[in-house]
Structure formats: structure tokens, C-alpha cells
N, C-alpha and C positions, 0 to 999 in steps of 0.2 A: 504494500500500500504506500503510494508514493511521498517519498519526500525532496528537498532540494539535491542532496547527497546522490540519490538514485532515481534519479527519474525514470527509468523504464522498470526495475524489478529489485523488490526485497529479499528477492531469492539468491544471490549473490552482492560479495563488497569486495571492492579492487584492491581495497588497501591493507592484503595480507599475502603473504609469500606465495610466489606460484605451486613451493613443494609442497604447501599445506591444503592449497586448494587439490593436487591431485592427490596425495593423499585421502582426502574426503572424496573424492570422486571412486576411488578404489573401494573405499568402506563401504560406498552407497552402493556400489557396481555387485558385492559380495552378499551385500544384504538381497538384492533383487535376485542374484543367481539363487539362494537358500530360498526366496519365496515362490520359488517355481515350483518346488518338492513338499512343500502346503500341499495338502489335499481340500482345503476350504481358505484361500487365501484372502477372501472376500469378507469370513465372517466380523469382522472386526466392525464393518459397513454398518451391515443388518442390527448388530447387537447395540450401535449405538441409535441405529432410525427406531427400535424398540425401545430403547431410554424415552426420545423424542414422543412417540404415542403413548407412553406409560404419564410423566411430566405431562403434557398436554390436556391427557384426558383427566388426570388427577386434580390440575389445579383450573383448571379452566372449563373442563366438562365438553370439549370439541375431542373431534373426530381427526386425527392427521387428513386421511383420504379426504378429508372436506376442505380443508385450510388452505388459507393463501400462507406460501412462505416464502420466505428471502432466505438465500444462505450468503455470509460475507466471508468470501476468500475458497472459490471452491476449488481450489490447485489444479497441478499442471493435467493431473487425474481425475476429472468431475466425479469420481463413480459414484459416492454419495445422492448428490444432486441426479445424476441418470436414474439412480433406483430409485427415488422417489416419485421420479417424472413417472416412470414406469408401474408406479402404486393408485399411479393418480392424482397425485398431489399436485396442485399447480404452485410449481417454486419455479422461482427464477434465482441467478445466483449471481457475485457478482467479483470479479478479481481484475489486480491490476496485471497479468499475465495472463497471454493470450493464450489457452486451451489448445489440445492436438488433439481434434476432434475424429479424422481421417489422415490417413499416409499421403496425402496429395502435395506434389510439389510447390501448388499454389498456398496452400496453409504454409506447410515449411516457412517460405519465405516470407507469409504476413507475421508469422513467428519470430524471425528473424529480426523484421523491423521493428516490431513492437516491442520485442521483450528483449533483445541485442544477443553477441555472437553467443555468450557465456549458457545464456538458455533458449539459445539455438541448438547449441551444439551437445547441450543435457536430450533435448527432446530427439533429436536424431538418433543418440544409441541407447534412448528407450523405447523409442518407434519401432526400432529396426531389428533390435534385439528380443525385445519383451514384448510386445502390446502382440504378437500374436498369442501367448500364451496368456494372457492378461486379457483377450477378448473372451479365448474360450472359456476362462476359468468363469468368467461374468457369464457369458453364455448358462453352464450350468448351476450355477450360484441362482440366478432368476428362472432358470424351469424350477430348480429345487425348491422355491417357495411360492410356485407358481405364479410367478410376473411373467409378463409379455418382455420381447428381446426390446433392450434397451432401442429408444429411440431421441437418436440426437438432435434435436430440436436446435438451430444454430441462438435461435429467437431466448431463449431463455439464459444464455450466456454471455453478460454484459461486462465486455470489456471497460475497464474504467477504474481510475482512481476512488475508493468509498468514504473517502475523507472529502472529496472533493466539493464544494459547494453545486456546481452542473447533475451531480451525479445524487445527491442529497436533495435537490430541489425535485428532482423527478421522479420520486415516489408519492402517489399522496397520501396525504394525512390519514390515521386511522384504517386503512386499506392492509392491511398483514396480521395474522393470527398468532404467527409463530416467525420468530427470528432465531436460526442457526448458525455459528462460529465454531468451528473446529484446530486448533493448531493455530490462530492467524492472528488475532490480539498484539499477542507480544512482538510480531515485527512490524507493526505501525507506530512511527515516529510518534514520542506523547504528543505532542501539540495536535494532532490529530484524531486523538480520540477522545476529548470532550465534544466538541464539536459533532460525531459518529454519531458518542452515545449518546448525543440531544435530539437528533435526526431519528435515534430508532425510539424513543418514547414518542414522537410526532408519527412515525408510521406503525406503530403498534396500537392495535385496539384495544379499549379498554379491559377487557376480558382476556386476550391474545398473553405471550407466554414469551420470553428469550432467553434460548438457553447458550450459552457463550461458554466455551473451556481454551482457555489460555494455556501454554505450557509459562509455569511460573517462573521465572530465573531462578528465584530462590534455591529452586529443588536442585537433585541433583544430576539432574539431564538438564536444566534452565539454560547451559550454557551449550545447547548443541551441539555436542561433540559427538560424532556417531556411534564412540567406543562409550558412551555414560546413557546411550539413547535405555529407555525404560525394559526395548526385550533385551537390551545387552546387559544391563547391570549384574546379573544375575550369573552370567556365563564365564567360565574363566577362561582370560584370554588377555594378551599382553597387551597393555596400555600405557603408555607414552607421558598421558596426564593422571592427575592427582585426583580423588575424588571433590567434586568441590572446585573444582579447576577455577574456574570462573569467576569463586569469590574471592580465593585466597591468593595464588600465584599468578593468576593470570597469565599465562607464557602464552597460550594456544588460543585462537577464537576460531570459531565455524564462519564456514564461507556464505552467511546469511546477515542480515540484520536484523538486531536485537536490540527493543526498548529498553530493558533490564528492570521490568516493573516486580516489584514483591508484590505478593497477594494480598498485603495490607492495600495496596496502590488502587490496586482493582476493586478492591470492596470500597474505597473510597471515592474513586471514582460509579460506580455504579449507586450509590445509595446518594448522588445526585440529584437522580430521576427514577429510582427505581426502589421498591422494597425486594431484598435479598431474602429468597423464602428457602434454600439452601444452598450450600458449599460443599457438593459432592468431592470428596478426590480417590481421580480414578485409581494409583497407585498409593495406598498406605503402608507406612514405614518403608515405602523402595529407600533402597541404599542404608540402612543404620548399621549393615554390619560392616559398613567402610568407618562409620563414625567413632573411630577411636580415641584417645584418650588427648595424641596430638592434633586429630582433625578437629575437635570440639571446642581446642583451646586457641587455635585459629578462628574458628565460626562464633565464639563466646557471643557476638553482638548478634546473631542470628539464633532466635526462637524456632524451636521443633515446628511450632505451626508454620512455619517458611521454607525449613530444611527439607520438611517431607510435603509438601506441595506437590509438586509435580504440575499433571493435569488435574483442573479443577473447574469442575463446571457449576459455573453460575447461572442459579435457576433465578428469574428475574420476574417479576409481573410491572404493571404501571404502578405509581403511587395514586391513588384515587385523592381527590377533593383538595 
């Protein structure tokens, strides 16, 4: 979500070593080759658009299949956003990085220009490598819950900055049920997201539900490193960085930008405009058996409620009256 710094994509910063960036290109490259051998690599999708009607119909008493919904930031991968189109649901979604909706040489290169070489050149050897087995697996991920085969609607996929004031003015008011964020919070520049979340209490109806999961900085994946990512914390396997990287040493940053909000940031921000009706988090206690005796006395100014963040989704309503 765009800032002066990066005008075309938050998914990449220029200003760290080249070896660090291919590095992370390699971890990311080894992550997608292991998610070929998933037998349900999709589930993760589903279990979370279940959260989505579970929240929905609990606090608001609607139907997903009925709602209008927005999703903010639906990455380079819609599938989210595809299976719900495919439920029924009318969402639209909205990112500042242009989608690889098809292999055609003409997206490539509106890819290209919009989003620059860096995630040109990511989209190419996931095209080219993965998205066939990445179609099929979609393929039988929706007969197996019996959805109709995804249909890419280009119409529901709005390219555009969502801090943007052009991009804020075009929704109207009161028009959305349900607003979904996954992963995408924490790379938009702060000054950008007072502004967001004042636009989503103006397009959320009164009754309507937002559920938003930031990966927190605090935690200890916050600093994106793909060796601290939440299915690796667990696995052993030689890392380079510290636990905690990010707060304490600093040496390494991920090839992404990152607001560095702690989950105090986000609750303070959201209780704005909104009553916070819970603070799921998705990982509890990940990482405490790094938090040893020295890592703690490093982290002293950092509260467990920060450490163990993680992903944490904020279940939101309007504030009434």
C-alpha cells in the first residue's frame, strides 16, 4: 500500500543487500517447492473464510453468501477472494499490486509496469513454475467443498493505492457488510492508516462486521524473516538470525516493508472508530521456547502480550451513537 519511498509495491525495498534479497528468494523458492507435496494446500483458505461466517453470523446475524464485502490487500495470489466469489459472495478486493490472473504475455507486462522488475520477475517463476500445480490443487480444493471452478472476474480486482483518497472516495457510504484484511496492515506506511480506518467505519454498515489480522512486529515472525515465519519456528533448521531479530540486533531485515506497529498501536488505532469485541491470536505462545533467560533480558521492555502476538485478528463492529 503505497507510500513516497515505494511507489509501485510494498512487496519489496531496495535498500538492503542484493545477497539478502536472494537469499529470501531461495527460502521463499523452498517453501513453495515443500507446498507442492500438501495434499490440501488450500486448507488454510477455507479454515479462515469459516472464521469469516462463524464472526459474521455471531455478531451480526448475516449470512456470508449474502454480504457485500471488500477484502484490503488480496496479494499476488487472490485465492481467498476467488473462493469466495465462487460461494457467492459478492467481494471485491483491492491491492496496490497488480494480480497474475492468467499466463498471458499481455498481463506479464501490465505487471511489469505497475508493480516494477522486482515483482515482475517474483510473478514469472511463480507462473511458470507453480501456478500449474497451484491451479489444480484449487481445482480440487473447490469440487471438494463443492464450489463451482473459480471464476476470475477481472471487475472485482481493483488495482489501486487503499490509503488513497481517489480510491476511499469510491466506495459508498454504509454499502459493505463485512471488511477483510489478511497479512497486509502492517506494510502500510502509518500515516496511512488513520485515514483507511476512517474510510472503513464510512463504508461499513451499521450492523456489518471487520475483521482485520495484522502480522504484529512484536511477535516473533513480526520481522519477516522466512527462517522465524510461524510454520518454521517450530522446525529445526539452521538460522542465521536471533530469535527476536528485529527487536534486538537488528542485523537482517526482509525484502518487504514494514510499519513496525505493536498490537498496543493497532488497538489504539482501531478503538478510534470502532469497539474491539475481540483479539483473536492465531499463534499462542509460538516461539517461548527461544525465550531464554538472555533473550528476555534483551526484550525486558517488551510485554508477553506483544512477544506472543503474532497474527491477531481484530474482530471490529461500528461504534453506535
Amino acid at each position: 500500500m503505497g507510500s513516497n519511498q515505494m511507489s509501485k509495491t510494498n512487496s519489496s525495498v531496495i535498500d538492503i543487500p542484493l545477497s539478502s534479497k536472494l537469499r529470501e528468494w531461495s527460502s521463499h523458492f523452498g517453501m513453495r517447492v515443500r507446498g507442492i507435496l500438501k495434499p490440501d494446500g488450500f486448507r488454510h483458505i477455507f479454515d479462515a473464510i469459516d472464521e469469516y461466517a462463524y464472526y459474521l453470523s455471531c455478531y451480526s446475524g448475516k449470512q456470508l453468501e449474502s454480504a457485500e464485502v471488500l477484502e484490503i490487500g488480496f496479494g499476488a495470489r487472490p485465492v481467498r477472494l476467488m473462493a469466495l466469489a465462487s460461494m457467492g459472495v459478492n467481494i471485491r478486493g483491492v491491492d496496490l499490486d497488480r494480480p497474475m490472473l492468467n499466463s498471458s504475455p499481455r498481463q506479464l507486462m501490465n505487471i511489469l509496469r505497475s508493480n516494477g522488475f522486482e515483482r515482475f520477475a517474483k510473478t514469472c517463476v511463480r507462473s511458470f513454475l507453480f501456478d500449474w500445480h497451484d491451479k489444480l490443487s484449487l481445482a480440487k480444493a473447490f469440487q471438494k467443498r463443492g464450489l463451482a471452478p473459480p471464476y476470475l472476474d477481472p471487475a472485482r480486482f481493483i488495482v489501486s493505492d487503499a490509503t488513497s483518497i481517489d480510491f476511499r472516495e469510491s466506495i459508498p457510504a454504509s454499502s459493505l457488510d463485512l471488511i477483510i484484511s489478511e497479512d497486509v496492515f502492517e506494510h502500510i506506511p502509518p500515516e496511512g492508516l488513520p485515514p483507511l480506518v476512517q474510510s472503513m467505519a464510512r463504508w461499513i454498515r451499521r450492523d456489518g462486521l471487520i475483521l482485520i489480522r495484522p502480522h504484529v512486529f512484536t511477535g516473533i515472525g513480526g520481522g519477516h524473516l522466512t527462517e522465524w515465519y510461524p510454520h518454521a519456528v517450530g522446525r529445526p533448521i539452521v538460522r542465521r538470525s536471533e530469535p527476536w531479530e528485529h527487536l534486538r540486533k537488528k542485523r537482517y531485515r526482509a525484502n518487504t516493508f514494514l510499519n513496525g506497529l505493536w498490537r498496543k498501536d493497532y488497538r489504539a488505532l482501531f478503538q478510534e472508530h470502532f469497539e474491539i469485541l475481540e483479539e483473536v491470536v492465531k499463534y499462542p505462545d509460538l516461539g517461548r521456547s527461544f525465550l531464554t533467560s538472555e533473550v528476555r533480558k534483551d526484550l525486558e521492555f517488551v510485554p508477553d502480550d506483544e512477544l506472543f502476538s503474532n497474527n491477531v485478528l481484530f474482530i471490529l463492529k461500528p461504534r453506535l451513537g
